[in-house]
N, C-alpha and C positions, 0 to 999 in steps of 0.2 A: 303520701296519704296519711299518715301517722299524725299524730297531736304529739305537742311539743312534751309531754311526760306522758308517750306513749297512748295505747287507743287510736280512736279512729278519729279522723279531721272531719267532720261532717260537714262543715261549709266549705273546704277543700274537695273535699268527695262530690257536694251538690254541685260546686262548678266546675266539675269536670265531666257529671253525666248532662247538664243542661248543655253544655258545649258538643259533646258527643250526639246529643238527640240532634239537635240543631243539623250535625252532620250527614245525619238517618235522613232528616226531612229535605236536604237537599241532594237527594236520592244515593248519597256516595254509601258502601259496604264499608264495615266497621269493626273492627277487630281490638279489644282490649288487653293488654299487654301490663301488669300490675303487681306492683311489690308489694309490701308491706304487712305480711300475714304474721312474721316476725314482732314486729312494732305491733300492732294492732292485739297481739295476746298477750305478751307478758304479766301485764297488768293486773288482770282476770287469774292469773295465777299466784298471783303475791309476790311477785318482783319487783323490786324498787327503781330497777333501770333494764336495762334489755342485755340478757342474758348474757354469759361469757361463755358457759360450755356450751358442748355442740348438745346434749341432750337438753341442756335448759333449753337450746334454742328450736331445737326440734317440739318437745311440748309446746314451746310459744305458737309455734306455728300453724298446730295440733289443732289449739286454739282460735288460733286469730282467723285462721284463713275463714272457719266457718263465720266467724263475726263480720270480716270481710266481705264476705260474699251474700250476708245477708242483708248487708248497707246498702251493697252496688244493685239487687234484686231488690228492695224497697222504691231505691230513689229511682229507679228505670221505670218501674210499675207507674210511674205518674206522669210516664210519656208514651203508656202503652204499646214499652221494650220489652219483649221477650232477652232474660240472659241465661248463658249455658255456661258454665264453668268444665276447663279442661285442665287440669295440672299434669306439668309434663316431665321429664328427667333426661338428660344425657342418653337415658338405652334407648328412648324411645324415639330416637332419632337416628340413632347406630345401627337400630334391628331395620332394614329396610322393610319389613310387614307391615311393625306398627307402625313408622315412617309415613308409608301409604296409605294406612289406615286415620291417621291423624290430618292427613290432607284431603281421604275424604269424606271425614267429620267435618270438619270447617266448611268443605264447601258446601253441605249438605244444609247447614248452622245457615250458612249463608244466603244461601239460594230460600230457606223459609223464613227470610229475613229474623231473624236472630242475631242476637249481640254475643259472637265470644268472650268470654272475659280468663284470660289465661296468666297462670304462674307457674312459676317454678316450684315443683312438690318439696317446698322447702322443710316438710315435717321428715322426710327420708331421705333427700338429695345433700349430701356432706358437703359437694364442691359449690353448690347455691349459697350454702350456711358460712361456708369458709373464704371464698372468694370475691362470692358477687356476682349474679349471672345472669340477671333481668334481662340486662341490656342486652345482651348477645342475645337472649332466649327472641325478645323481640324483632333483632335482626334474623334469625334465621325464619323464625314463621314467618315476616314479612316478604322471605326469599320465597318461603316456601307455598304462598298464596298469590305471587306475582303484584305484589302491594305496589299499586302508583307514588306510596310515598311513606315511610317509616317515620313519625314526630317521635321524638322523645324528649317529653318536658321534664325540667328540670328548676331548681330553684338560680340559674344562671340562666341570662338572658342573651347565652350566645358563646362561641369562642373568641378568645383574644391572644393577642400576640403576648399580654403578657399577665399576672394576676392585678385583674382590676379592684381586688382587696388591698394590694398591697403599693400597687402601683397604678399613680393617678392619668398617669398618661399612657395606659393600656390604652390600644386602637382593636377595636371590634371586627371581626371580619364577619361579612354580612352575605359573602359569597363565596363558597372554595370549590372549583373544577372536581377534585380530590382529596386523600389524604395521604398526604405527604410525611415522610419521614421526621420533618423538621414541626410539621403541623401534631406530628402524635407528641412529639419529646417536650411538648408548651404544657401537655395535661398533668395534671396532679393524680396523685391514686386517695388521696381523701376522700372519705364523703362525709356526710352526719353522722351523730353518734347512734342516732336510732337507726340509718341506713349501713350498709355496707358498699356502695358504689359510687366513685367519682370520676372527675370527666373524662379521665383516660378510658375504662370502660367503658363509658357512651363512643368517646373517637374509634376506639375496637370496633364496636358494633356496627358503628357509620362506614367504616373499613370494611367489614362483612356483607354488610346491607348492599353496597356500591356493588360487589365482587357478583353481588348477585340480581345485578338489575336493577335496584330500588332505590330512587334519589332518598336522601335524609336531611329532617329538621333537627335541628337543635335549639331550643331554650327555652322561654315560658311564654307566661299571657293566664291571663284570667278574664271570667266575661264568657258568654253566652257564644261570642262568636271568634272567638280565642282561635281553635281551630280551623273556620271555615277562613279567617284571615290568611293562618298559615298557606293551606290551598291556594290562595291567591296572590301569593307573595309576600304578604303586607304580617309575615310574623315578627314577634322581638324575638330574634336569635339568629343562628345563621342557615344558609342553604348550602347543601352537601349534593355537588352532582349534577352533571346536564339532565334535564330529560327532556324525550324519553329514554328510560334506559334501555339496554340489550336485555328483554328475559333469558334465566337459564332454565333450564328442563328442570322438573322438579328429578327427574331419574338421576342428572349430569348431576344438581347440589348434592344430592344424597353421596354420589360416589366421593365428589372433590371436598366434602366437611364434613360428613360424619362416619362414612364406610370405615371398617377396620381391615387393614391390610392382609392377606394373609402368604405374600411369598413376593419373588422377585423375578423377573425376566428383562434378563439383557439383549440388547439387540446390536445390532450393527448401525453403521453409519447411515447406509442408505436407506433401512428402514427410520430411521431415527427423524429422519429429513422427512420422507413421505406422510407420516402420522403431523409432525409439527408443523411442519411448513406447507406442506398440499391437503391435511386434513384428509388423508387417505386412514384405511382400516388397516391393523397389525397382522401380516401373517407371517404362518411357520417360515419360510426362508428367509424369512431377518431374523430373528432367534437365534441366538449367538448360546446364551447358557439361561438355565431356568435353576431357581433355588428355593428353598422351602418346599411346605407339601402343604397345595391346599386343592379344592373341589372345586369341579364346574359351577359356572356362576359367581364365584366367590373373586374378591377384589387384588388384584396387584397393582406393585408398582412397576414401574420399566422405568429401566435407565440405558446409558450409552455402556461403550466400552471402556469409558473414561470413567465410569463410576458415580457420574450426574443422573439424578434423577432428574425423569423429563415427562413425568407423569403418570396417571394412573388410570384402570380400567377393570370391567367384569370379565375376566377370562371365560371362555366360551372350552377350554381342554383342562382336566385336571393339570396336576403337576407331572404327575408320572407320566401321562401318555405326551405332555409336550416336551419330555426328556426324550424321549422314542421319535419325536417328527421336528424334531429345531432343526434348520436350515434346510430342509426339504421343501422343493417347486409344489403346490396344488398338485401337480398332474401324476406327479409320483406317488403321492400320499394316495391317490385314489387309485394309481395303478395296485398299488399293494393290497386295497380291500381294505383299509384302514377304516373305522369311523371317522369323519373328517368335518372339519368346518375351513369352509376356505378362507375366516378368519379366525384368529387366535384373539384380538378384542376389537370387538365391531367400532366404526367411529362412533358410532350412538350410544357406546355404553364406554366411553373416553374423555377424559379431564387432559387437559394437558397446563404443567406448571410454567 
């Protein structure tokens, strides 16, 4: 979205909300996912190219996003789009409050037909500024709204087997099942000098997106019907993914990408088998040993006896009381008068790796 010495690309910008409207009027929900608050303020502040330190780029940002946002709320106003800006950060996907509270804002956004238009709080967020984290941020709201379909345009019009800059008989794939090992090690981590993210970031993302249900576009288009093409197959880039996919729970994303861990329980074999293999619920008689100290509700990991983790869940007993009831039958836990749950992590609040 940036102009090639920084600012805003205005005719870049207009053909991406006419594209977008277009999408509104053939009834699909719409969620916008947008870089450039970086790029878009330097300028405005007396910098000659886009910042190096993290506080330059923090001001940029300071800057830009409002510049930003008040383009994309302009050029919407002339297809009579309401937009709602959300800027987001790392915690508030980790805090599972805001988490739910962020999912439902959007649906809320959504359901009074409104256009989110969402970034990453790049004027506070260090790891936005330093890494590059559109792209994921994209992939997970797309997780986390149940998205028929994540595009992420880009100034390439697709992956390829090999750099179609550098090499003329690069072959485009126009179809991939998944993302494969050999599919991510093709990406570059370049992007533009005004950007910060290149197509390994986007393959990440497509990686995430998949993991949680959401087939992915990759690549560009310009034009009025740029997107609605995508939908129908007919994009320049490539397609990531059968659909439809498997949705996950918005509760299951939260535990298996953003929950912070806070202890360990080991279990035996035959519990180890029932959770993975028969999608049974974790209880105390498979509890072999419990480590850390953390509170009811709060997330572990469980592994084997072998030291494999084998996934993770909301424990339903603190730590301490499930050092007091590990390998203990149901029937006993209750003959004692124990507080009891006859799981230690419900299947419904369980990831498995």
């Amino acid at each position: 979205m940036a102009a090639s010495h920084g600012g805003i690309c205005k005719e870049q910008l207009s053909d991406h909300v006419a594209a977008l409207a277009r999408l509104k009027e053939e009834g699909h929900e719409v969620l916008l996912i947008t870089s450039g608050a970086v790029a878009a303020g330097f300028s405005a502040l007396g910098y000659p190219s886009r910042p190096v330190t993290i506080k330059g780029k923090q001001a940029a940002a300071a800057v830009g996003q409002s510049l930003l946002m008040q383009a994309y709320t302009e050029e919407f106003r002339k297809y009579g789009i309401v937009t709602a800006q959300l800027l987001l950060t790392r915690s508030d996907f980790s805090r599972k409050e805001q988490y739910s509270n962020a999912y439902a804002t959007l649906g809320e956004l959504l359901n009074r037909s409104a256009l989110p238009i969402i970034n990453e709080n790049d004027s506070i967020s260090l790891e936005e500024l330093t890494f590059g984290d559109n792209d994921m941020l994209s992939a997970l709201v797309s997780g986390l709204v149940s998205a028929d379909m994540l595009m992420i345009f880009t100034d390439v019009n697709g992956l390829y087997d090999q750099n179609p800059q550098k090499n003329t008989d690069a072959k485009k794939y126009h179809f991939l099942p998944e993302v494969t090992e050999e599919i991510a090690s093709l990406a570059g981590d370049a992007g533009s000098k005004l950007g910060t993210g290149g197509m390994k970031s986007k393959i990440d993302a497509a990686k995430t997106a998949l993991s949680l249900g959401v087939s992915v576009f990759i690549g560009t288009g310009c034009g009025q019907e740029k997107f609605l093409d995508v939908m129908k197959g007919k994009g320049d880039g490539t397609y990531i993914g059968n659909a439809p996919q498997k949705v996950i729970k918005m509760n299951k994303q939260w535990i298996a990408l953003h929950s912070l861990v806070s202890g360990q329980i080991e279990v035996d074999a035959g519990a180890a088998s029932a959770i993975i293999q028969h999608g049974k619920s974790l209880l105390p008689a498979g509890v072999t040993n419990v480590s850390g100290f953390f509170q009811v509700g709060e997330v572990v990991e469980v592994i084997t006896q072998q030291g494999r983790v084998i996934g993770k869940g909301q424990c339903t007993y603190s730590a301490e009381e499930l050092r007091n009831l590990k390998g203990m039958q149901s029937q006993d836990i209750q003959a004692r008068g124990e507080r009891h749950n006859y799981e230690v992590i419900h299947r419904d609040h369980w990831v498995s790796f």
